[in-house]
N, C-alpha and C positions, 0 to 999 in steps of 0.2 A: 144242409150244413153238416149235419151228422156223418154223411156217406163219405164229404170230403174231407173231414176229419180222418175217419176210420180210414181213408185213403192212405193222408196223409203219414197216418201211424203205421203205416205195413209199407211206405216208400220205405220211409225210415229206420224200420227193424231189417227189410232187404237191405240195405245200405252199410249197415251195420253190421249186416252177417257177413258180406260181401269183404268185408276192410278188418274184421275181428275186433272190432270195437263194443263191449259187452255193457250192460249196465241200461234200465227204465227211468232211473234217478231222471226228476225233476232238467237238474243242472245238467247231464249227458244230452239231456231231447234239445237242449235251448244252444250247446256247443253243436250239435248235429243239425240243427235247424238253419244255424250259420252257415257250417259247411254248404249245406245243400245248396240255400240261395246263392253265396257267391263264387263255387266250382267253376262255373261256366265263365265267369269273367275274367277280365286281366288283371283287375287290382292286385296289388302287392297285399299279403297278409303276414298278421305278427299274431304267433299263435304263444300265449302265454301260458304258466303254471307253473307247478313245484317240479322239483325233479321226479321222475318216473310215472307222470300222468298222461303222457302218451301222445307225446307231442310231434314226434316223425310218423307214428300212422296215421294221424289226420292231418299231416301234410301231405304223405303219400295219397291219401283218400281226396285232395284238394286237387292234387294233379290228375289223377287216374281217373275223375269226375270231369274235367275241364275238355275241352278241345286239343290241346297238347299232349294226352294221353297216351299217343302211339310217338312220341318225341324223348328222349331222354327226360329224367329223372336223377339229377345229382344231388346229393348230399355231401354237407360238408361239418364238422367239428369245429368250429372257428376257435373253441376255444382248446381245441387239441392240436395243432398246428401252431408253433413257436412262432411269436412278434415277427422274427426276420422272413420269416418263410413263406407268412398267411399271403401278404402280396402276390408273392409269385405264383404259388397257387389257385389262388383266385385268377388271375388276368395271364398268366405265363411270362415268359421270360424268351431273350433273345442269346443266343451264342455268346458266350463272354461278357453279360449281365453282372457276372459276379465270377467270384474265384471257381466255382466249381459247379457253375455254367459250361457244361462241355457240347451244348447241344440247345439248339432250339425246342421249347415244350409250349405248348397248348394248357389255359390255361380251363379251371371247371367252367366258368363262365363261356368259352368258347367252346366246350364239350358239350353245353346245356342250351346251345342258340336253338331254338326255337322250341324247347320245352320249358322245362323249370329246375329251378334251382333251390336247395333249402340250406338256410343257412342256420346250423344249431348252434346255439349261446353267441349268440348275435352281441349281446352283451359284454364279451370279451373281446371284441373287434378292437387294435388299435385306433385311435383319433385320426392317423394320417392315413389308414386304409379305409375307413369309413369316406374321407373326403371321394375318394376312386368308386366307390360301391354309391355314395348319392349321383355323382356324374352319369354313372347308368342310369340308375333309375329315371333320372330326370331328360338323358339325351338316346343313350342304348349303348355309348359312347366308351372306347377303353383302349389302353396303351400296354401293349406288355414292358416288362421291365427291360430298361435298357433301349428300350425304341423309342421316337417318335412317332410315328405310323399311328394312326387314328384306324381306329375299327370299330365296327357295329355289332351290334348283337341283341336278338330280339328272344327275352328271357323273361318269366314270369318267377320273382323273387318272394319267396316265402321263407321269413326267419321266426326265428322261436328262440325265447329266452324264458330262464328260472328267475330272473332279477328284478326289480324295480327300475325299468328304464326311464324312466318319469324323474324318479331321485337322483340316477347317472346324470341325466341330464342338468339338473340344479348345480350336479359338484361339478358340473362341465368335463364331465370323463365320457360322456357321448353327446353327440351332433344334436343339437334340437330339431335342424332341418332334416332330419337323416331320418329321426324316427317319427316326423310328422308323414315323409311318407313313406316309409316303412309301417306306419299303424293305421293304412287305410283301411281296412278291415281288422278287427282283434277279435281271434274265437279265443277264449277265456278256458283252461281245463280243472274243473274244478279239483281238491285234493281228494285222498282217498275218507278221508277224517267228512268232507261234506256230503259225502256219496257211499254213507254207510248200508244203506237199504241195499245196495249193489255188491254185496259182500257175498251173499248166499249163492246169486248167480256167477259171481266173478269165480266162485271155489268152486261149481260145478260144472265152470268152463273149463280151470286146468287142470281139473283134475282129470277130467276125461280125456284129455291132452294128452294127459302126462301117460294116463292108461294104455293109452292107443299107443304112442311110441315107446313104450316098454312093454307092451303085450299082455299086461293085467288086466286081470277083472274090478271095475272099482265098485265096491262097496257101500256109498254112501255116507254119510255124516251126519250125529246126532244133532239135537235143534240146540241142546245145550252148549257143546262144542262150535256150534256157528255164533252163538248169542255171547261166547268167550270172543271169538274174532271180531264180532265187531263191537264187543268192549274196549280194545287194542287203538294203541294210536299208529298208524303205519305210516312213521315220518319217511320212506321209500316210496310211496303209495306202491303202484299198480307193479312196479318193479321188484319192489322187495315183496311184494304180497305174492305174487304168483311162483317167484324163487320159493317163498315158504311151502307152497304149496306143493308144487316139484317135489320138494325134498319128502315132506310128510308124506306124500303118497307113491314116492320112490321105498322109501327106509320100509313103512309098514306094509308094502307089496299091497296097497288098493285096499287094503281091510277098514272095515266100517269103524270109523274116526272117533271117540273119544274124548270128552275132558282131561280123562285122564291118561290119555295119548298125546294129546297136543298139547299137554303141560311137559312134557318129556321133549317137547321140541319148542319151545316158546324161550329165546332169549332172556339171558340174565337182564337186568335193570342195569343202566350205570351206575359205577360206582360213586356210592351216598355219601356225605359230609359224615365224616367220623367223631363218633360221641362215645365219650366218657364214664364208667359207671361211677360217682363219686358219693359224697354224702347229698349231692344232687344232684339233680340232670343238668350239665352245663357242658355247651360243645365246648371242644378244642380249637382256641385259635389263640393267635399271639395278643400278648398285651397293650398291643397296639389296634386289634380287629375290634370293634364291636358289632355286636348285630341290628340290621337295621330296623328291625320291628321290637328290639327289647324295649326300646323308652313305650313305643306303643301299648307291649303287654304292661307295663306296669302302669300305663294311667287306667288304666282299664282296670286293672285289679286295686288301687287306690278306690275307684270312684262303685264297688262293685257294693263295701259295704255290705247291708242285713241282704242283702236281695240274692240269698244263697242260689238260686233258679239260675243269676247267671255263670255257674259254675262252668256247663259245656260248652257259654260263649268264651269262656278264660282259657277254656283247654285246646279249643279251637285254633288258638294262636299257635299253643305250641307241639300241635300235629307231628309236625318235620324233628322233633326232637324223639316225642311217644313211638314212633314208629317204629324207630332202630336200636332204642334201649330194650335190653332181656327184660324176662320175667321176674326180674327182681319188685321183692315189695319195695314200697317204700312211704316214707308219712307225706300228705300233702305241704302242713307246716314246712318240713326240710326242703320240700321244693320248692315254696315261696321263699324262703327266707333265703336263699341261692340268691334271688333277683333283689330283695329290699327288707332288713328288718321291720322294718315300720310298716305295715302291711297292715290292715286293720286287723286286732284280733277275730274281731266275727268269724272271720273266715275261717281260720285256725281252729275257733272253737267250736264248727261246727259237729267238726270230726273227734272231740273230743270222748266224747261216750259211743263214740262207734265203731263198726269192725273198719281197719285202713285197707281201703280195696286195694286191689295190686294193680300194678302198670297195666295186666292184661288185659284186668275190669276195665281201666278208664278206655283202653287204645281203644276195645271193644265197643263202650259206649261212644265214644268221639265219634268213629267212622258210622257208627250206628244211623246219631244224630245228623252228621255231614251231609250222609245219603238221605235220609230226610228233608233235608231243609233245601238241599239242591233236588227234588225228585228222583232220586235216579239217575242224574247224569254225571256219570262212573270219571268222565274228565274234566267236569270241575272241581269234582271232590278232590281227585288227585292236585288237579293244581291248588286249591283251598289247604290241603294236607302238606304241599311243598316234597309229594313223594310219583313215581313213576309210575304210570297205569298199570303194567305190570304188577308191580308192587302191590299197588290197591288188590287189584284182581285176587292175588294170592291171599290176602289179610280177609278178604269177602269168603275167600272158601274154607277158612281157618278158622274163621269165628261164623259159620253158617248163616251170613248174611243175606245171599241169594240162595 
């Protein structure tokens, strides 16, 4: 069992080398695993995930695995291809179809007869060409536009979408029959956010890439500067990751990587809710906005009373506010009394005989505490704080939290 195991695991990393598909992560073995077993067959597959998880090379890798390998291979943008036009491309058109139909064309479908076809953002397919794309699937069957002429075509259809097809189909903007069998098989791509252990090897893939075709020497990267990467949320994944990578190892010609190199190239955050320095901290909004966790912080600060302990659960709420106000001091009273005179005194009093720490102290202790009580994990805190990973990252190496 062991030997076929270890087999198993050196098919799979051959496979992988073969298609450039990188990453040990758990999730990568179990979409590879997929692949492998159904290559060989004809089923239709729906290859899912976010955008830029690398969803046309393990279609490519689906075909170039299968029987039809030495057969064409088309790819299509469905959802790059305007409403009027997807038809005709997909099936082709006949001489005088349409106004500026000068010519008879072949459509991808009839380009793709007896290999495969991939159809990306499948998701974007109008309703009435979807009806034409299940008639294949279910006869082999298709009309170019403008004819009646029935034609064949013996095509192995593999689409991929970033969307929730499931839900499309509830609001009836896609076929239900269409993506039952269109989702005869479903290889899953996980994000870059689930496949963080796969960061160190992904950055040592393009970097060497990147090396090679610019003729540097690459240098390497410190463990601190990778343990920064994969603190990062990379809503791009594998796309935006490897652009980044490109770039840092283009600009600093392959020299040995940094914190504080890759904070010279680490995108600004978006830009944050705008706050006000006043006699309190109170965002800007109209007299008509309120916030939807304010009634929340003050039952909570009513009901907190002698039990001073829960002070970091009070300030926890207002994270998203601590973060982007300066280093102004200022009294805690003034900043309750912002939300409610009536506050219990307690509270107020406790800070009576004491020095008023500054915003810095509290931000300081907040995220302190945040990390804490989350272990460590850098994007809960951030979403708990209602601030940008980024953002966090920066405040962690500011107040020498990590």
């Amino acid at each position: 069992m062991g030997d076929f195991t270890l087999q198993t695991d050196q098919f799979i990393a051959d496979i992988q080398k073969q298609f450039g598909i990188i990453g040990q992560s758990v999730a990568i073995k179990k979409a590879m695993k997929t692949l492998i077993d159904i290559a060989s067959t004809n089923l239709a597959v729906l290859i899912t995930g976010d955008t830029g998880t690398g969803k046309e090379v393990f279609a490519n890798a689906v075909h170039n695995l299968s029987p039809r390998k030495d057969r064409h291979f088309v790819s299509v943008n469905c959802g790059a291809i305007p409403e009027t036009l997807l038809e005709s491309e997909l099936f082709g058109h006949e001489k005088g179809a349409f106004t500026d139909a000068k010519s008879q064309r072949i459509g991808f479908f009839e380009a793709a007869d007896n290999g495969s076809i991939f159809l990306d953002e499948i998701g974007e397919m109008p309703v009435a060409t979807q009806v034409k794309l299940l008639r294949v699937l279910e006869s082999g069957e298709y009309s170019r536009l403008g004819s009646s002429k029935i034609n064949k075509v013996n095509v192995r259809i593999i689409a991929a979408t970033n969307r929730d097809i499931s839900n499309a189909v509830s609001k009836k903007t896609f076929r239900a029959d269409l993506y039952y069998r269109l989702n005869q098989i479903n290889i899953e791509l996980p994000s870059l956010r689930e496949r963080i252990d796969d960061i160190p090897m992904l950055f040592e893939h393009f970097a060497k890439a990147t090396c090679k075709k610019n003729k540097i020497i690459y240098k390497s990267i410190s463990n601190d500067a990778i343990k920064t990467l994969m603190s990062l949320s990379w809503d791009g994944n594998i796309r935006e990751f490897k652009s980044f990578v490109e770039k840092i190892i283009t600009l600093e010609k392959g020299d040995f990587i940094t914190p504080e190199i890759l904070n010279k190239y680490l995108p600004e955050p978006p830009t944050e809710p705008n706050y006000e320095i006043t006699n309190a901290l109170v965002p800007i909004r109209s007299s008509n906005e309120v916030m939807s966790n304010d009634s929340l912080i003050l039952r909570t600060l009513l009901e907190v009373k002698n039990d001073i302990s829960g002070i970091k659960q009070i300030l926890g709420q207002f994270g998203d506010a601590l973060v982007y106000i300066k280093n102004d001091t200022m009294a805690i009273n003034d900043y309750l009394a912002a939300y409610d005179k009536n506050v219990d005194n307690d509270f107020i009093d406790y800070f009576a005989d004491k020095d008023i720490p500054t915003i810095k102290d509290m931000e300081k202790e907040l995220i302190t505490a945040a990390m804490k009580k989350y272990n460590n994990k850098k994007r809960e805190v951030a979403v708990l704080l209602g601030i940008s990973d980024r953002t966090l990252y920066r405040k962690l190496i500011e107040y020498e939290i990590i």
